[in-house]
mmCIF file of the C-alpha atoms, coordinates in Angstrom:
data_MODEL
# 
_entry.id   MODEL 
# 
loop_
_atom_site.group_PDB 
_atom_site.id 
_atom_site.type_symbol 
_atom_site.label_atom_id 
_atom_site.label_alt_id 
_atom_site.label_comp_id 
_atom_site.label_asym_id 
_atom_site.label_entity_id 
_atom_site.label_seq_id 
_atom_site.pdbx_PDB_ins_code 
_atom_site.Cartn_x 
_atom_site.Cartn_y 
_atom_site.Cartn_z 
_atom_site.occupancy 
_atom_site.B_iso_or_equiv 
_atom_site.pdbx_formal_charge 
_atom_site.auth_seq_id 
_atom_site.auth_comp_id 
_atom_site.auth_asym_id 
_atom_site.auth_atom_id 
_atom_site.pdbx_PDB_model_num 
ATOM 1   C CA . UNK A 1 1   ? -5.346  -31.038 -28.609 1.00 0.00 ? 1   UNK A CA 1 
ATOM 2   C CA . UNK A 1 2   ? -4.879  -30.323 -24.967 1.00 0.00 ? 2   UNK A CA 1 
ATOM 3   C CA . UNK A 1 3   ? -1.156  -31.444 -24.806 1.00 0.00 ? 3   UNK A CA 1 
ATOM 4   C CA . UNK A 1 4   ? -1.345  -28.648 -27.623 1.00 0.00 ? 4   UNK A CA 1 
ATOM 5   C CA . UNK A 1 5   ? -2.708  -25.872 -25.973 1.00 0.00 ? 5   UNK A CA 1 
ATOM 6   C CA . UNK A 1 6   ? -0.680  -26.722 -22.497 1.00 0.00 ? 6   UNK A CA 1 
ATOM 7   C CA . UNK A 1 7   ? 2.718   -26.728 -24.427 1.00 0.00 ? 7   UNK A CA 1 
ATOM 8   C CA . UNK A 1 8   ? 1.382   -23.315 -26.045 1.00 0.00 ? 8   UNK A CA 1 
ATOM 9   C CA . UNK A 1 9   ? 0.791   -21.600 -22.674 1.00 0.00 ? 9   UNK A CA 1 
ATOM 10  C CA . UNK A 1 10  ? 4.021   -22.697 -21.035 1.00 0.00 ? 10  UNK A CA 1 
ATOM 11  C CA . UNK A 1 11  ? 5.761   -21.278 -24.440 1.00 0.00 ? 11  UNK A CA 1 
ATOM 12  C CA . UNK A 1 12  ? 3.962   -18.349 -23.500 1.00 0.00 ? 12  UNK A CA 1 
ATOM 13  C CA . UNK A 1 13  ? 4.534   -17.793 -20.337 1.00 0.00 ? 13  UNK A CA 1 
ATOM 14  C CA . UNK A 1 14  ? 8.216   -18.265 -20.791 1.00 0.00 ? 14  UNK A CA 1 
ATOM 15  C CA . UNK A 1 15  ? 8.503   -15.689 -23.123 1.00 0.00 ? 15  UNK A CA 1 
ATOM 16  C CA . UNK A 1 16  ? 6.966   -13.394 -21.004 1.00 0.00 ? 16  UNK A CA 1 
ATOM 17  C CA . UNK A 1 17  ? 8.749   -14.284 -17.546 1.00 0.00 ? 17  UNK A CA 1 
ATOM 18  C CA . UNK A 1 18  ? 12.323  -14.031 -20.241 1.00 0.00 ? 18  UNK A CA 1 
ATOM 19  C CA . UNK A 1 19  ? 11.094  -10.728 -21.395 1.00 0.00 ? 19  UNK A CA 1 
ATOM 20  C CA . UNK A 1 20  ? 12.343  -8.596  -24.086 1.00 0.00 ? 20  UNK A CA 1 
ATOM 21  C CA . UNK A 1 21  ? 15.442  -10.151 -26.575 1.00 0.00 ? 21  UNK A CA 1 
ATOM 22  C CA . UNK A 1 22  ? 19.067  -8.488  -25.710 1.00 0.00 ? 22  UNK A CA 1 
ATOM 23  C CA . UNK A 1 23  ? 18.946  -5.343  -27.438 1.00 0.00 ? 23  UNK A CA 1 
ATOM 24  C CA . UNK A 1 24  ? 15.106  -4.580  -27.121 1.00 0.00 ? 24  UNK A CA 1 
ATOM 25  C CA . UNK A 1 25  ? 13.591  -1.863  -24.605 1.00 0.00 ? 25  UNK A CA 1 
ATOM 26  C CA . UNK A 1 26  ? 13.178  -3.184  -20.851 1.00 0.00 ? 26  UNK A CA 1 
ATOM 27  C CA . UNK A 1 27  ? 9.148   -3.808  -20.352 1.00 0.00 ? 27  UNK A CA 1 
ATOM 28  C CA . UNK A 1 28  ? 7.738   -1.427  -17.902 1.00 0.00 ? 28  UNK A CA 1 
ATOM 29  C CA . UNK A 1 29  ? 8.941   -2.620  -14.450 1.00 0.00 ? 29  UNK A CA 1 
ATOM 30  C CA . UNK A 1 30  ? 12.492  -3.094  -15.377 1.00 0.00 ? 30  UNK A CA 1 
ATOM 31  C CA . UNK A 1 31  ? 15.426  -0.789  -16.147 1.00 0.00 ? 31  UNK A CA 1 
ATOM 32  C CA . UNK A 1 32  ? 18.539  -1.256  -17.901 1.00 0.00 ? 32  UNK A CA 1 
ATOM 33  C CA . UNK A 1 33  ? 21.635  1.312   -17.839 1.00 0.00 ? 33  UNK A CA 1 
ATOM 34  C CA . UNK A 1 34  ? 20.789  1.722   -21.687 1.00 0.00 ? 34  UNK A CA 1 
ATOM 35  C CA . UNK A 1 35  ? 17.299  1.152   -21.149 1.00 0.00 ? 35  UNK A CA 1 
ATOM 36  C CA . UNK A 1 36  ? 17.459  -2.125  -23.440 1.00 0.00 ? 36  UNK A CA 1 
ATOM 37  C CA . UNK A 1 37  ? 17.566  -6.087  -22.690 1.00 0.00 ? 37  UNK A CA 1 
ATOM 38  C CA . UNK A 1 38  ? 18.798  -7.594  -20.585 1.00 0.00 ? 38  UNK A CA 1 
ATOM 39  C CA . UNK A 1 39  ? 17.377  -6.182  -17.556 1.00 0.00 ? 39  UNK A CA 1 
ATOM 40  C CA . UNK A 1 40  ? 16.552  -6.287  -14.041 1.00 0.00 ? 40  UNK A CA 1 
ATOM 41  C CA . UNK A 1 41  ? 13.193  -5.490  -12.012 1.00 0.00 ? 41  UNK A CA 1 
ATOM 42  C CA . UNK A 1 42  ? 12.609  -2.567  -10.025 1.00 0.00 ? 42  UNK A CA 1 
ATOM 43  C CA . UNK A 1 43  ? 13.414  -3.719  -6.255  1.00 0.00 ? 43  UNK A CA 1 
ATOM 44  C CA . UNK A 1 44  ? 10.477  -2.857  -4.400  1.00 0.00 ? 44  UNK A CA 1 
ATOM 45  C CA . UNK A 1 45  ? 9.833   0.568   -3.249  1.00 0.00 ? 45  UNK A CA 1 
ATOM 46  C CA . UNK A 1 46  ? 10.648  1.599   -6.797  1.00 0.00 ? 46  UNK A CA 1 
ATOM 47  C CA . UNK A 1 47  ? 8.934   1.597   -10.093 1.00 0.00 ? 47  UNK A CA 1 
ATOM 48  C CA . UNK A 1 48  ? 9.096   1.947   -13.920 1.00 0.00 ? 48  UNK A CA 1 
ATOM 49  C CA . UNK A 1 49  ? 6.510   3.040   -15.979 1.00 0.00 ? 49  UNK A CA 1 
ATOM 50  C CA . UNK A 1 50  ? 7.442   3.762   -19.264 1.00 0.00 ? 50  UNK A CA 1 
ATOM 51  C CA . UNK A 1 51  ? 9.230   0.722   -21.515 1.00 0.00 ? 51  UNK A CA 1 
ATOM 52  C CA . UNK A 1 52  ? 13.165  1.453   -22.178 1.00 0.00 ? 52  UNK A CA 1 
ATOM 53  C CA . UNK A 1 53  ? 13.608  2.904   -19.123 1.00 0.00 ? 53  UNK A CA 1 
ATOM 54  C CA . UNK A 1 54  ? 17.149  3.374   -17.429 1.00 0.00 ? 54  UNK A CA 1 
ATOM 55  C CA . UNK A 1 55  ? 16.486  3.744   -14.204 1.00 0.00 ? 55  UNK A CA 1 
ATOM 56  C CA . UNK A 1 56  ? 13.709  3.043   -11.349 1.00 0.00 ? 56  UNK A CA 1 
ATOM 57  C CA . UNK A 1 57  ? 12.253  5.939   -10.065 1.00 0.00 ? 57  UNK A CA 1 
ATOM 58  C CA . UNK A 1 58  ? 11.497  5.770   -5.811  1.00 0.00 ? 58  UNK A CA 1 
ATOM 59  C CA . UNK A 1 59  ? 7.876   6.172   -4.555  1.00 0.00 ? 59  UNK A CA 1 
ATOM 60  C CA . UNK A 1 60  ? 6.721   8.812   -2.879  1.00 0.00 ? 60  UNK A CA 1 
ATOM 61  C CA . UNK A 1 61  ? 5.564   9.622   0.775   1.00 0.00 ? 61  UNK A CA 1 
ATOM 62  C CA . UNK A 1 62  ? 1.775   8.040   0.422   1.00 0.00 ? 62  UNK A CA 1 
ATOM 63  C CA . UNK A 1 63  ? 2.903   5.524   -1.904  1.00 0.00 ? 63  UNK A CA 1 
ATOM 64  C CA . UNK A 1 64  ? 4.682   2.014   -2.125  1.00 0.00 ? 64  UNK A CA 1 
ATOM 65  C CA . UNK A 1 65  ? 5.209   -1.240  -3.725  1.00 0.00 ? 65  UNK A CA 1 
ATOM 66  C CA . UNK A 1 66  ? 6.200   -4.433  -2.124  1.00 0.00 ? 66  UNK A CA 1 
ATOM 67  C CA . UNK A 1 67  ? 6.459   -6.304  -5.092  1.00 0.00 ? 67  UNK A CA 1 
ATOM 68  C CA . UNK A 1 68  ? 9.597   -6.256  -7.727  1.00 0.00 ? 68  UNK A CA 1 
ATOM 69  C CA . UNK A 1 69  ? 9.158   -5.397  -11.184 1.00 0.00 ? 69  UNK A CA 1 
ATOM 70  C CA . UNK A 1 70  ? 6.518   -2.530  -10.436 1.00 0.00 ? 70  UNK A CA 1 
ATOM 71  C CA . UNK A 1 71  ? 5.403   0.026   -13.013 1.00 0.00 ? 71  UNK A CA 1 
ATOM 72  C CA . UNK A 1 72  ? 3.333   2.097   -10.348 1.00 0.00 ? 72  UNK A CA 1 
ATOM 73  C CA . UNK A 1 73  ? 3.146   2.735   -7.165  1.00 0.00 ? 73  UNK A CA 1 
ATOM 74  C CA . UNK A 1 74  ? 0.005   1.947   -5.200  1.00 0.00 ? 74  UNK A CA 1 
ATOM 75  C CA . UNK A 1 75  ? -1.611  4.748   -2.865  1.00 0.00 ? 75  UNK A CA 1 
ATOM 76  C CA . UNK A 1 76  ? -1.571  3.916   0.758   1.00 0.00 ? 76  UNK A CA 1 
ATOM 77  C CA . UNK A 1 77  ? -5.452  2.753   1.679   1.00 0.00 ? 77  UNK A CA 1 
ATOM 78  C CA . UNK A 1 78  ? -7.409  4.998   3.817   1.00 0.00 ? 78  UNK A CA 1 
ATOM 79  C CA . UNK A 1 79  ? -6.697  4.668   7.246   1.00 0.00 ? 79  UNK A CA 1 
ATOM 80  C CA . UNK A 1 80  ? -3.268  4.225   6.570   1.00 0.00 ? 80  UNK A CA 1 
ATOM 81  C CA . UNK A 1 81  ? -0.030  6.623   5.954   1.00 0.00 ? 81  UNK A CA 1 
ATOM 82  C CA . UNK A 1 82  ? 4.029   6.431   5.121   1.00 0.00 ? 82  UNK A CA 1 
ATOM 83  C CA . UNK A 1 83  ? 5.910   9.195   5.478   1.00 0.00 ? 83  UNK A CA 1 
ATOM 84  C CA . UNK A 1 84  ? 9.086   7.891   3.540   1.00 0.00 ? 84  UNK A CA 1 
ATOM 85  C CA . UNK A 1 85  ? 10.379  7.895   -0.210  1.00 0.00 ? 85  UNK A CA 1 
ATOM 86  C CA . UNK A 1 86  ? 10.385  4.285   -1.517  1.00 0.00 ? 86  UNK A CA 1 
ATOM 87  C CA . UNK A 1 87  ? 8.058   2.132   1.196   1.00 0.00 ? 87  UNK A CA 1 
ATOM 88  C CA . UNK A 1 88  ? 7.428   -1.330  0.622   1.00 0.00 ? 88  UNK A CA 1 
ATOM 89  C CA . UNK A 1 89  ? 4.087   -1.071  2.735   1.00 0.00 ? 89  UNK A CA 1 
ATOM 90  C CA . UNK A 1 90  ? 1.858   1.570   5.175   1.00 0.00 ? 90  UNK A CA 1 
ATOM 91  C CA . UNK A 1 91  ? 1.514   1.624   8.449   1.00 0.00 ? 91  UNK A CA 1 
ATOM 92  C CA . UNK A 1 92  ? -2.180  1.932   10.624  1.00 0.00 ? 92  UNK A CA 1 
ATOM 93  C CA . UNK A 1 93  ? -2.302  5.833   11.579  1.00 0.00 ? 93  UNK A CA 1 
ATOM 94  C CA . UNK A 1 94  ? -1.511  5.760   15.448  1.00 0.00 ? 94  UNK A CA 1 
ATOM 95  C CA . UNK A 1 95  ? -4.557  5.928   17.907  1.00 0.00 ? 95  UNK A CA 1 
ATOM 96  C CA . UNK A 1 96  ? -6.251  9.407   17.761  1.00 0.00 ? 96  UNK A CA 1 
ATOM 97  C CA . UNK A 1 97  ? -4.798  10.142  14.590  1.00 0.00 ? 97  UNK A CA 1 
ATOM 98  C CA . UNK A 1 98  ? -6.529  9.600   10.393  1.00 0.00 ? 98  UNK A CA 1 
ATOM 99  C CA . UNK A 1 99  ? -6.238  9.235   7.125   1.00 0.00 ? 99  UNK A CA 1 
ATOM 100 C CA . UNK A 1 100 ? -9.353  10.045  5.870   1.00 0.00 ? 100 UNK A CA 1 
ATOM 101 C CA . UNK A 1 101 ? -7.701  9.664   1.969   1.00 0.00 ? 101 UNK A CA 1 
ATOM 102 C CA . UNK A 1 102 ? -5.749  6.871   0.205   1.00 0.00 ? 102 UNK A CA 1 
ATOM 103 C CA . UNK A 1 103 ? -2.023  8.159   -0.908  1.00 0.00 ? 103 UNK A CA 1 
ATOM 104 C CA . UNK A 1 104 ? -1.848  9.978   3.032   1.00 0.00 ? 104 UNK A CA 1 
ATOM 105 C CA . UNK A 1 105 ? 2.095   10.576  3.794   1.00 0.00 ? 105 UNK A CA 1 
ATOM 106 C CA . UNK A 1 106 ? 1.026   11.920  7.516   1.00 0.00 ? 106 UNK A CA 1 
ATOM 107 C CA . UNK A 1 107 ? -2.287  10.869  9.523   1.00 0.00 ? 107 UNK A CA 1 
ATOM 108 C CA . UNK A 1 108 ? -4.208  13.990  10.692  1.00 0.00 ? 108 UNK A CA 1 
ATOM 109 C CA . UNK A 1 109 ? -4.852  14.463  14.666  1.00 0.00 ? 109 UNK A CA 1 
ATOM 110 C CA . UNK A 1 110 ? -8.562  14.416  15.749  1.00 0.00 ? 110 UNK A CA 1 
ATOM 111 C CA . UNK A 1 111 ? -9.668  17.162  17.127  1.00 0.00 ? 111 UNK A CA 1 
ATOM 112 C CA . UNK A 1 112 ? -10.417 17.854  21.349  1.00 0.00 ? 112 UNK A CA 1 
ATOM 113 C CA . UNK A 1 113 ? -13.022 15.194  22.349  1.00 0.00 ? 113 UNK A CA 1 
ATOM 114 C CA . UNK A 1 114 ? -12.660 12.948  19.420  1.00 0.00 ? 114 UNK A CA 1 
ATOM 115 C CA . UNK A 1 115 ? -10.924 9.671   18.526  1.00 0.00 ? 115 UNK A CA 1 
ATOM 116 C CA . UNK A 1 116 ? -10.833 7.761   15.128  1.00 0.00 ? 116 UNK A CA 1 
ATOM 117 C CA . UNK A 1 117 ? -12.842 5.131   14.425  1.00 0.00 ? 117 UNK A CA 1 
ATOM 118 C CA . UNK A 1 118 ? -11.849 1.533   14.089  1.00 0.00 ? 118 UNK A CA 1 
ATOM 119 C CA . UNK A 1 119 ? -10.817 1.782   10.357  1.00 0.00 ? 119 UNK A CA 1 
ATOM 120 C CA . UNK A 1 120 ? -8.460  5.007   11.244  1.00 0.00 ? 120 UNK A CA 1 
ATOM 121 C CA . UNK A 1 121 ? -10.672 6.913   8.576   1.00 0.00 ? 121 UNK A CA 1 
ATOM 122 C CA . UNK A 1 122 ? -12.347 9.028   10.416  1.00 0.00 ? 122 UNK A CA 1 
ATOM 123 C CA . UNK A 1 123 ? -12.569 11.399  13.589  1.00 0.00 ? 123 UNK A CA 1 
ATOM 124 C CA . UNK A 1 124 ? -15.835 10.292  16.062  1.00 0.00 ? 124 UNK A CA 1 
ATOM 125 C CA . UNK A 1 125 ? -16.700 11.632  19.518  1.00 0.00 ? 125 UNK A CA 1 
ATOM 126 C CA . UNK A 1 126 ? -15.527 9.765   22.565  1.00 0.00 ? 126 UNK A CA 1 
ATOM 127 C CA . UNK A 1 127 ? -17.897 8.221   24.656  1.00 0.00 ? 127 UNK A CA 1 
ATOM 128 C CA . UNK A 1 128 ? -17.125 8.129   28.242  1.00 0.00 ? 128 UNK A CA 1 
ATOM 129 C CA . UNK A 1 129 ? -18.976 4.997   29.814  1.00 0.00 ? 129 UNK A CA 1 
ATOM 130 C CA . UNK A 1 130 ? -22.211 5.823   31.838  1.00 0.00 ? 130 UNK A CA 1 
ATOM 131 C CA . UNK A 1 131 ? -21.849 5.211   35.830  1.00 0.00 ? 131 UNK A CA 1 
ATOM 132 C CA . UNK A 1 132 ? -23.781 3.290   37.378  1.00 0.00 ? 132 UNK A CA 1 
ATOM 133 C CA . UNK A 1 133 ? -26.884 4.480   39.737  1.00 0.00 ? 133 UNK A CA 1 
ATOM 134 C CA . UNK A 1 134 ? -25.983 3.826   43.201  1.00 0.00 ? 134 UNK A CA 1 
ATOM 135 C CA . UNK A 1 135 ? -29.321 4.423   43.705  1.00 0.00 ? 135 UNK A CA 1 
ATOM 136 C CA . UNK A 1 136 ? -29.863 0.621   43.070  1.00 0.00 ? 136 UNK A CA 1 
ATOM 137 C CA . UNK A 1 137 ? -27.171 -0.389  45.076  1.00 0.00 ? 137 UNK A CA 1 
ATOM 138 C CA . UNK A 1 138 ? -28.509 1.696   48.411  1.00 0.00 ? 138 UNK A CA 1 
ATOM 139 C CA . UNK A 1 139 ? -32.145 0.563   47.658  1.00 0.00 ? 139 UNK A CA 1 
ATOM 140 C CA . UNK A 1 140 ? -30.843 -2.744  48.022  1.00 0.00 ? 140 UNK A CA 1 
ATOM 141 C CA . UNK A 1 141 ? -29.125 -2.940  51.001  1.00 0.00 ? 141 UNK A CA 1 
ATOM 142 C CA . UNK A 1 142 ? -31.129 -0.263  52.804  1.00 0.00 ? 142 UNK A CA 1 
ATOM 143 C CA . UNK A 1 143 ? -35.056 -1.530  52.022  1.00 0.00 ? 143 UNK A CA 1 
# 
């Protein structure tokens, strides 16, 4: 019964990784000049989300997908921006800068006196590092 139900899985997951029989619509992910089988996967950075489609549409600024055969794009997470048509991946906002959002296409500048946090997802105050007393130091060597 096990043999069974192994065989029936691999059957299974070859007809999916095969996909659709020549002459059927292209699964979401794929395109086709016709729309129909055979076809190939959306190259990364581009996606199809409807079945039958003929071509892969690019990703916009905020978005990406590193990953062939994509029917979405994925919004960049929070903290992190692209500023390009078809990405494959975000980048961390640069140092002073956020993206307080997921999908940001270009990080926001903190305002005077403020840095982001560690996660790049928001704008905090900077803290200048206290001095120390010299009043220790001259009570030492003086009494």
């Amino acid at each position: 019964m096990r043999t069974a139900t192994l065989a029936l899985l691999i059957l299974a997951a070859c007809v999916v990784i095969a996909g659709p029989a020549a002459g059927q619509p292209c699964n979401a992910g794929f395109s086709s000049p016709d729309g129909n089988a055979p076809c190939d996967p959306c190259p990364p950075g581009r996606y199809a989300s409807d079945p039958g489609s003929m071509v892969c549409q690019v990703c916009l600024p905020g978005t990406y997908t590193s990953l062939p055969g994509s029917a979405a794009c994925l919004a960049c997470p929070v903290g992190t921006y692209t500023d390009v048509e078809g990405s494959t991946g975000c980048t961390t906002c640069p140092e002073g800068t956020i993206a307080p959002v997921p999908g940001t296409a270009v990080c926001q500048a903190c305002p005077s006196g403020q840095t982001n946090n560690p996660s790049h997802s928001e704008c905090v105050p900077v803290t200048v590092p206290a001095r120390p007393s010299t009043w220790g130091l001259l009570k030492s060597r003086y009494l």
